[in-house]
Every structure is written in structure tokens, then in C-alpha cells.
C-alpha positions in Angstrom: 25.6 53.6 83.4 28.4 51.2 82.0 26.5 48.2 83.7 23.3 49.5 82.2 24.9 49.8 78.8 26.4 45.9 79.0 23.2 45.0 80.4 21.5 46.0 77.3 23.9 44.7 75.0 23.0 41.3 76.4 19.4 41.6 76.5 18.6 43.1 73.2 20.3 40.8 70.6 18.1 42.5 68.1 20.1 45.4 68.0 23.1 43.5 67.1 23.2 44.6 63.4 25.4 43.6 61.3 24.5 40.9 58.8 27.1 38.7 60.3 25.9 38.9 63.7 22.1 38.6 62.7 23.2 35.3 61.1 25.3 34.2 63.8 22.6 34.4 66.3 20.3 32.3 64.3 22.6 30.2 64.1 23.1 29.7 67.9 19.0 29.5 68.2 18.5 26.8 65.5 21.7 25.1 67.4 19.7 25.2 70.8 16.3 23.7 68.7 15.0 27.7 69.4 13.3 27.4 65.8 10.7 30.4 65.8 13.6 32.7 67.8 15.6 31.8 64.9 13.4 32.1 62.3 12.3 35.8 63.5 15.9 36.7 64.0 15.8 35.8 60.4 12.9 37.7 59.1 14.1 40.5 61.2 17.6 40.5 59.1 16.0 40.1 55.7 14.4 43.1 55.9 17.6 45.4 56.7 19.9 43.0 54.7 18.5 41.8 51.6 21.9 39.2 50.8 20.0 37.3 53.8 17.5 35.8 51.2 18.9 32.3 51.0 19.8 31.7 54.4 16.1 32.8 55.0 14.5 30.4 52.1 17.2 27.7 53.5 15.9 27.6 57.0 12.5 27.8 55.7 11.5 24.8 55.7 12.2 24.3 59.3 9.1 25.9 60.0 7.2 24.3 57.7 7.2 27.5 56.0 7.4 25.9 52.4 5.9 29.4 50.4 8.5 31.7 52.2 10.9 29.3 51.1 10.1 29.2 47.4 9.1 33.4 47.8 13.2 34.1 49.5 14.6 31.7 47.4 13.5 33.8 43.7 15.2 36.7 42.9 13.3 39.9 43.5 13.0 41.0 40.0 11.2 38.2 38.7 13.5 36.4 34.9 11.4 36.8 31.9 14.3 35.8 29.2 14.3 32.5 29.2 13.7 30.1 25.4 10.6 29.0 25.1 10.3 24.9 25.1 8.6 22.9 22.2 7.3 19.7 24.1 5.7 18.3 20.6 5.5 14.5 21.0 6.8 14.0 24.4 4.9 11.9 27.1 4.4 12.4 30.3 5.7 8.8 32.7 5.8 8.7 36.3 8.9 9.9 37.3 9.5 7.1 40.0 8.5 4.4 37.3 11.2 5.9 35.1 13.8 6.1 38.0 12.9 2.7 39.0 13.3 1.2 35.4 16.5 3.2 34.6 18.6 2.5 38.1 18.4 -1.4 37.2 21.2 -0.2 34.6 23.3 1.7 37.3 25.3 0.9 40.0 25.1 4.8 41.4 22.0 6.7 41.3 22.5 10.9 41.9 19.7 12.5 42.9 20.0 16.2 43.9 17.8 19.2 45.8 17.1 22.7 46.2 18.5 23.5 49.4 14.6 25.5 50.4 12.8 22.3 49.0 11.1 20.4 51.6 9.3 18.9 48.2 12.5 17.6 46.9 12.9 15.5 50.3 9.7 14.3 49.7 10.1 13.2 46.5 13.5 11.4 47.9 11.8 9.4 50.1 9.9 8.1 47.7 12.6 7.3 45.2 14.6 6.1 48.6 11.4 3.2 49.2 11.3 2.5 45.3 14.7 1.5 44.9 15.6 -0.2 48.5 19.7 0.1 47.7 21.8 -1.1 50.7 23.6 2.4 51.0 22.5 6.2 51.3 25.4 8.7 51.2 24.1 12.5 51.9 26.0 15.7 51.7 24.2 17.2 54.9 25.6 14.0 56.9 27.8 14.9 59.0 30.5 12.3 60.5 28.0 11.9 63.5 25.8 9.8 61.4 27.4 6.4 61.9 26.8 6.7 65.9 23.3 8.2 65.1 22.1 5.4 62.9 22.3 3.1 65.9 19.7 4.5 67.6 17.6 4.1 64.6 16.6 7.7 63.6 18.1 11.2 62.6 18.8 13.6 65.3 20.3 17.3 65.2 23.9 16.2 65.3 23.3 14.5 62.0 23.7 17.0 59.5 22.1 21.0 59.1 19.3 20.3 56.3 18.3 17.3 58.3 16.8 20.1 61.0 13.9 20.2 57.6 11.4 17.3 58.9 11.0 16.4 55.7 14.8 15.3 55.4 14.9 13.9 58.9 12.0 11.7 57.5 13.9 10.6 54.5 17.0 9.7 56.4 14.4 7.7 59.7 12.7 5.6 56.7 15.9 5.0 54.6 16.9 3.6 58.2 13.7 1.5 58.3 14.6 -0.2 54.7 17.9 -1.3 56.0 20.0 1.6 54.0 23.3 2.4 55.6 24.4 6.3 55.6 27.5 7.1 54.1 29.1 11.0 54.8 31.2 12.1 52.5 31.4 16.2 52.8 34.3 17.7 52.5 36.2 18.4 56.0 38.1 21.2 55.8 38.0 23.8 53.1 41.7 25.0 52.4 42.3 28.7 53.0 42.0 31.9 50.6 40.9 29.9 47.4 38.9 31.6 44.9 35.4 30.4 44.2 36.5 27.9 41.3 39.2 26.7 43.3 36.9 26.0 46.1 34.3 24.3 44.3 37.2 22.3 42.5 38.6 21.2 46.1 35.2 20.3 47.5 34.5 18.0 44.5 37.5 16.2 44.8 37.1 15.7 48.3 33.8 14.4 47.4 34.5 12.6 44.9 37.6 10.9 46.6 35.7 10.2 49.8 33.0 7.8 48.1 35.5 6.1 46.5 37.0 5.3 49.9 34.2 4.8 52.5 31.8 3.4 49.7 33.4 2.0 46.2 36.6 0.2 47.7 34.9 -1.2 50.7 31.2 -2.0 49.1 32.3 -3.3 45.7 29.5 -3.6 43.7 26.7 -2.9 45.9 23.8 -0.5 44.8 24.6 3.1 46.3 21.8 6.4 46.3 23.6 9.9 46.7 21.5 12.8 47.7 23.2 16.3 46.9 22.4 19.7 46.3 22.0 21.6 43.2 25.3 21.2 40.6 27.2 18.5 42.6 24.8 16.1 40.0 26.0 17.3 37.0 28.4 15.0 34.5 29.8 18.0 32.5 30.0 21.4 32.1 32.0 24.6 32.5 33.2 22.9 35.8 33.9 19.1 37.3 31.1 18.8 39.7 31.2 15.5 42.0 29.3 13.6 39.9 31.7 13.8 37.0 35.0 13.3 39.1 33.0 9.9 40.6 32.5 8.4 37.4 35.9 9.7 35.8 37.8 7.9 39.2 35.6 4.8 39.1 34.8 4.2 35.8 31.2 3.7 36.5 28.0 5.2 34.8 26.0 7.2 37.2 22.2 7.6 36.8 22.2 11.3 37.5 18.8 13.0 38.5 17.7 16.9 38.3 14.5 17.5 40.5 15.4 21.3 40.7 14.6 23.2 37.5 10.9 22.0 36.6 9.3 23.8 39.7 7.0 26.2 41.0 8.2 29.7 41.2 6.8 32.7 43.2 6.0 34.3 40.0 5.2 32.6 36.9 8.0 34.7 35.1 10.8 32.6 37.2 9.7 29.6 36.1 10.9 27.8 32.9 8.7 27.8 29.8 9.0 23.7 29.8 7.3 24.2 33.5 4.7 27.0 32.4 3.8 24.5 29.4 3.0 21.5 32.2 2.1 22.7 35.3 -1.7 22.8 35.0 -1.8 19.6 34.3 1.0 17.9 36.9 -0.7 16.0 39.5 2.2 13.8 40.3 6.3 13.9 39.3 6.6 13.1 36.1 9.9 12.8 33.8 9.0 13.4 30.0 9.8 10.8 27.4 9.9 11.1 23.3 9.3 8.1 21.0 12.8 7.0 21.6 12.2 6.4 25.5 15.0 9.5 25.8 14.5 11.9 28.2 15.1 15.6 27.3 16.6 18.1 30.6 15.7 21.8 30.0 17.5 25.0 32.2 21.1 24.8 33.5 21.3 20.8 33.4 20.0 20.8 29.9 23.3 17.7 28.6 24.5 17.3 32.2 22.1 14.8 33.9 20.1 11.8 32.4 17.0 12.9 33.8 15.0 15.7 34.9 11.7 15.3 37.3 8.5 18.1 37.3 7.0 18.3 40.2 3.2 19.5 40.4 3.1 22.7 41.8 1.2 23.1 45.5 -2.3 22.7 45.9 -3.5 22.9 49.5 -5.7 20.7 51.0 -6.1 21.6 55.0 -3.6 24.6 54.7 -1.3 22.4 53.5 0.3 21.5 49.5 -0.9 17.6 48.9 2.6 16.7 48.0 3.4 16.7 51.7 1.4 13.6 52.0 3.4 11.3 50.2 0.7 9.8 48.7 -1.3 8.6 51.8 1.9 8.3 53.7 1.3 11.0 56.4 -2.0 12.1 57.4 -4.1 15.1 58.0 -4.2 16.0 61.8 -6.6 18.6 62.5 -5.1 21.4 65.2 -7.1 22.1 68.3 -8.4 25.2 69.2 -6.2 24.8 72.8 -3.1 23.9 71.0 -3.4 27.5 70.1 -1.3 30.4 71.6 -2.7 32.6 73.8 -1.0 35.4 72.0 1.5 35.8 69.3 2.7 33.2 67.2 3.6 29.6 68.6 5.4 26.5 66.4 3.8 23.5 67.2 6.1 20.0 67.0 5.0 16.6 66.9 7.8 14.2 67.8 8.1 10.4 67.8 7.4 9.2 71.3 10.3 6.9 71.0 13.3 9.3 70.0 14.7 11.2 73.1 18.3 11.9 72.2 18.1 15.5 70.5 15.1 14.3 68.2 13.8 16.1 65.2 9.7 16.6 64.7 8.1 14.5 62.0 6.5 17.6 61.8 6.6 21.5 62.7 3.3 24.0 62.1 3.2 27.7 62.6 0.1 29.0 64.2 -1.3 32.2 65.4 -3.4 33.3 68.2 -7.1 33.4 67.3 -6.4 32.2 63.8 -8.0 29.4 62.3 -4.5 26.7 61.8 -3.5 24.3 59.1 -3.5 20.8 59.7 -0.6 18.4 61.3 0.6 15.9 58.8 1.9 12.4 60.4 2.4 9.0 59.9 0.9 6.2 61.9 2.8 6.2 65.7 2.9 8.0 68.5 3.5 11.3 69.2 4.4 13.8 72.1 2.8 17.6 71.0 5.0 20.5 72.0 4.2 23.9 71.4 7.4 26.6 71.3 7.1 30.0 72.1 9.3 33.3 70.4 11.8 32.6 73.2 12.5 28.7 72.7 10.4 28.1 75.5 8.5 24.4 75.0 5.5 23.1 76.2 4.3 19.5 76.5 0.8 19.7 75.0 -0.4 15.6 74.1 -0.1 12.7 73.5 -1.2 11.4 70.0 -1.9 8.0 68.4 -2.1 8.2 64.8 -3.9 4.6 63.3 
């Protein structure tokens, strides 16, 4: 009976319950590239521990699973007491024209994300392609990346968010345009800090790592930062990285909020500035006044220079058009034998090229006998694989994308 007992222990993970053990095993499957094991683990947890939310909208994206990600990520009770915004004589620009025109001021362009946005690495791309700066630093990159940028493109050592094929993306083409990847995250957190002092510690870290591996060594060359959330801010309550950079090396950052101005799961968690533009955004935009300033609304309202909208998703195919980056990848309709048999399968399309512990350029959930979205690539080659519940992988195709 004690055998039997063990035996089930090891067998039925699922009844592992605390929250901490729930997470730790989706951790070990997203380690092993077990994606949709992960993932259910996940959704599994949610249900029985409701504080599992973010990590849920966080690994979202990894699954291509961009409205759970936006639906985990607001809070249950949807926030209806927020000012309203007056937008009277504000433009609308493009918000890459904007960036474009302002960085040729700046030495250091900030640009963060929401951690459950596979949109804002999307977007970064974009700004990555506009702007062509010789160096990238990244808070996901982990000290694995200088090894990993020899080979050319983003693997799973390279940092967590990067598992999102969206980021991976961002990082391969920033590679393609000659940037070199900078880490800079904090390496050890010291022990039994309170959350300031944490936050305080990690910024400085931060802060004092780009002036090492980046400032003192690159003088004068043209750097993009990619961060999440706060780390973007110049002032406030706290000294975010942003701040402490420009305090140590007396530089100007161009400091970017692409958070904010974006779609909600309910209208009520949006911000009035968003409700007042979202039926008409087709694109990012940044708004302008007569003075060419650029007014920031929410949390970063005097703490960034500017503040992008992004148009909330319309799906074409099953999938939101901003995943197309503007012609960049292309629809890819699934097969009916691509299909499970049963169940639910995640399908990955990666490079034919990268071997080494490659990420998909792209990852689609599909269901037996259900009718599935399309595969969004860019031209190249492709080897299909289709993962069962179990991390199990099968070679599908091959696919040439013109």
C-alpha cells in the first residue's frame, strides 16, 4: 500500500495543491518546452487559487493565447473611478513617426511592456527596425545571451519572456539589423528586504549595470532598452531605473509608455483617454497638441515623454491584425490533418535553421473537430510540430512561406 501511495504521488501531479507547488510544476513544464502541460497546470491552479492570475496572463502569450492574457491580467471587479480625459485639440501622429523623429535627440531610448502583451513586442519590433541603434539591452536577457547571439537567433536559455514568440521575434530581427544584446538584470536579490527596499536594490543594479557593460564601454553609441512596466519612469514616489540612468550619466532618456492606452477585458478597466480613441485606432498612435507636446494619461501621467495607443484587436483569420506587423508575417491557413485527433493540441512552427533549444516563430492552440485560426509567419522555412497535453511532439511538415 505504501508503494501504491508513492506511486500515486508521482503520477498525479495534479493533486499537488498548494499554490506553490502548482506553480512550481509549470515551471518545470515550460522549462522542458511542455507548453500546453504547463499552460493546463495553469488553468487548473487559477481556478482553486485566484493570486495565480498574473502568472496565468504572463505565460499567456506562450500559447498564443493573447485574450486570456488581457482577461487574467484585469482585475476581477472591473475600475470604474477613473477622471475622465478632455482630448480637445490633440492630433493623432503615428506613434513610430513620433519615436523616430524624437530619438534623433536621444542618446537612450526606454521603451517598456506589459509583461501579458504579445502586442507590446510587436510594436517593439517595429520601433527596433525604425530606429536600427547598434545596441539592444533587455530585462528578460539573461547572461546567456552573449553566447546565444552567435548563433544568430533567441533560444530558451535567453531570458523567460523571450519563451512569448513574439519577443523571440523581436530579439531574431534586432539580431538581423546588426543590434548587439546587452543584459543587465539584476543578479542576486539581497535577502529579507521589504518591497521598497527591493525595488530600490534592483534599480540600482540596473541602473549601475548599463553604465558598466554599455555607457563606459560604448561611449556615445545609440542604445534601445526594453523593460517592463515602471522600470521607464523618470520620477515619482520611487527611483525607477530610468531615473537612476540619467541621474548617473547625465544623459536625457527618451522614455516610452506603451502600457496604459490599451484594450481591457471590460470597457470599465480601460482609461477614459483610451474609451475616447479606440474606435477609431487603426494603428499606434501618440497624441500631439499644437505645441508638438505630447500629453501621458494613467500612472505615467509626468514620468515618461511619451505614451503610445495601441488599436484594440480586430481579428482577421482568428487572429488580432496587429500580429501581422503590417504585412510582416502572413496568414497560414491550418489543415484539417494538422488537427488532433482528440483533445486540444498546440501546434509550432519553427525556423528550419535553429536547432539548439529553438523558440516557434509561432504557437496556435487548436481543438479536435474545431474549425482553427490561422498560422502567422514570415517568409522562410518551417518544420510544423504539433504537441500534445503531455509534451509529447510530433513532426507534422515542412513549410515554405514566399
Amino acid at each position: 500500500m505504501r508503494n501504491l501511495a508513492a506511486l500515486l504521488l508521482l503520477t498525479l501531479p495534479a493533486l499537488a495543491q498548494s499554490r506553490a507547488e502548482i506553480s512550481q510544476a509549470a515551471y518545470r513544464e515550460r522549462s522542458a518546452g511542455h507548453y500546453l502541460k504547463a499552460w493546463n497546470l495553469l488553468l487548473e491552479g487559477v481556478r482553486k487559487f485566484p493570486d495565480l492570475r498574473s502568472e496565468v496572463s504572463q505565460f499567456a502569450p506562450f500559447v498564443g493565447a493573447y485574450r486570456e492574457a488581457i482577461l487574467y491580467n484585469d482585475p476581477v471587479q472591473p475600475n470604474s473611478h477613473r477622471p475622465a480625459a478632455d482630448l480637445t485639440g490633440l492630433r493623432q501622429r503615428d506613434a513610430l513617426d513620433v519615436i523616430a523623429e524624437e530619438a534623433q535627440k536621444h542618446q537612450i531610448v526606454i521603451l517598456n511592456e506589459a509583461h501579458y502583451s504579445s502586442q507590446s513586442r510587436a510594436f517593439a519590433q517595429l520601433v527596433a527596425e525604425r530606429l536600427k541603434f547598434p545596441l539592444l539591452a533587455a530585462e528578460t536577457f539573461s547572461g546567456d545571451i552573449f553566447a546565444i547571439h552567435e548563433y544568430g537567433y533567441p533560444n530558451r536559455r535567453a531570458g523567460y519572456y523571450l519563451i512569448d514568440p513574439f519577443f523571440a521575434d523581436f530579439v531574431r530581427r534586432s539580431f538581423q539589423l546588426g543590434y548587439r544584446p546587452i543584459n543587465y538584470e539584476q543578479e542576486e536579490s539581497p535577502p529579507n528586504q521589504s518591497v521598497d527596499e527591493s525595488i530600490n536594490s534592483r534599480e540600482e543594479a540596473q541602473a549601475n549595470h548599463l553604465m558598466d557593460r554599455v555607457l563606459k564601454r560604448h561611449p556615445g553609441q545609440k542604445l534601445l532598452i526594453y523593460v517592463g512596466y515602471s522600470h521607464a519612469t523618470e520620477s515619482g514616489r520611487l527611483e525607477w531605473m530610468a531615473a537612476r540612468l540619467a541621474r548617473k550619466s547625465g544623459l536625457d532618456p527618451l522614455t516610452i509608455d506603451q502600457t496604459t492606452l490599451v484594450e481591457h477585458s471590460h470597457p470599465d478597466n480601460e482609461y477614459p483617454a483610451y474609451k475616447a480613441l479606440r474606435a477609431n485606432l487603426e494603428k499606434p498612435i501618440i497624441l500631439e497638441d499644437d505645441q508638438q507636446k505630447h500629453p501621458v494619461y494613467g500612472p505615467y501621467e509626468g514620468q515618461v515623454d511619451l505614451q503610445v495607443a495601441h488599436p484594440p484587436s480586430r481579428e482577421v483569420n482568428g487572429r488580432p491584425q496587429w500580429m501581422r506587423l503590417n504585412g510582416y508575417r502572413q496568414d497560414v491557413p491550418v489543415k484539417p490533418e494538422w488537427l488532433p485527433q482528440k483533445g486540444t493540441a498546440l501546434l509550432q512552427a519553427y525556423q528550419e535553421d535553429e536547432t539548439v533549444n529553438p523558440i516557434a516563430l509561432d504557437r496556435l492552440l487548436v481543438q479536435a473537430g474545431t474549425p482553427a485560426a490561422v498560422l502567422l509567419l514570415p517568409p522562410g522555412r518551417y518544420r510544423l510540430t504539433r504537441q500534445d497535453s503531455e509534451g509529447r511532439e510530433e513532426a507534422l511538415e515542412r513549410l515554405d512561406i514566399i
